[in-house]
N, C-alpha and C positions, 0 to 999 in steps of 0.2 A: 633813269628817267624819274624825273620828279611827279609828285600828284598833282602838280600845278598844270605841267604840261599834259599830262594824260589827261586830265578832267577838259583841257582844251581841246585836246587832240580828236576825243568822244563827241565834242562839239555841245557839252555842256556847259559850257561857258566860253564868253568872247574877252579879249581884250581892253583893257582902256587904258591911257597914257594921263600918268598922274602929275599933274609940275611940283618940282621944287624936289624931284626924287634926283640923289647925285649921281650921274653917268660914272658908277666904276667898272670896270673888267668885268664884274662877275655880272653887273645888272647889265650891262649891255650883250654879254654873253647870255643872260637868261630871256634875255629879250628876244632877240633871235631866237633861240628855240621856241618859245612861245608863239611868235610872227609864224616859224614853220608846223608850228600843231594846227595852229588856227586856219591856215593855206589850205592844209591834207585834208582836213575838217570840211570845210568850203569844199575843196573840188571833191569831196568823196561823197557829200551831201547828208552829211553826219548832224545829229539834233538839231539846235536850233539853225544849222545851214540846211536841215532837208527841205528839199523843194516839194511841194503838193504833187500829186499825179497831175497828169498833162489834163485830162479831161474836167480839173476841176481849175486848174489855172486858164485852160480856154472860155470856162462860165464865167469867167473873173476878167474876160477882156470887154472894153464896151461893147455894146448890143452891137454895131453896123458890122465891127471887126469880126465877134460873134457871129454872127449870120453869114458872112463872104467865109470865112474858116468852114463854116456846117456844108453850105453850099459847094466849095472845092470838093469837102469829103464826099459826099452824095454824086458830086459827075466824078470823082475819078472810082468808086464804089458800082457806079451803072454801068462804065465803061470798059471793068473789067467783066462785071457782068454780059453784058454783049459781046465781048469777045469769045468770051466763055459760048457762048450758045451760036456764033459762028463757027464754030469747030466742030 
């Protein structure tokens, strides 16, 4: 494995497509592996692909979406609660 890919794989670094670079075997070959560090990267949510915690990407949606989200929480939170104390 090269340091190029691992440094991508970690998700410390992304991709970019430079023109005027010539398509040989080897660069098209390191290409792909690159495309597949950066993938694993992404879906594993590795550095610059990690996603925030949920509670703070939910503060981060408009206020009305913000509010119907809090509000779902809050009745299906009461509901379980009232079941609870039916029993």
């Amino acid at each position: 494995m090269v340091v190029n890919q691992e440094v991508v794989k970690l998700g410390l670094a992304h991709l970019h497509h430079t023109e005027g670079i010539p398509s040989t075997k080897y660069y098209i070959k390191l290409t792909e592996q690159l495309v597949k560090a950066q993938l694993y990267a992404e879906k594993k949510g590795r550095g610059v692909w990690k996603r925030p915690p949920l509670r703070d990407r939910i503060r981060q949606m408009p206020s009305n979406l913000y509010s119907s989200v809090k509000d779902y929480v809050r009745l299906k939170f009461t509901r379980k609660k009232d079941e609870k104390l039916k029993e």
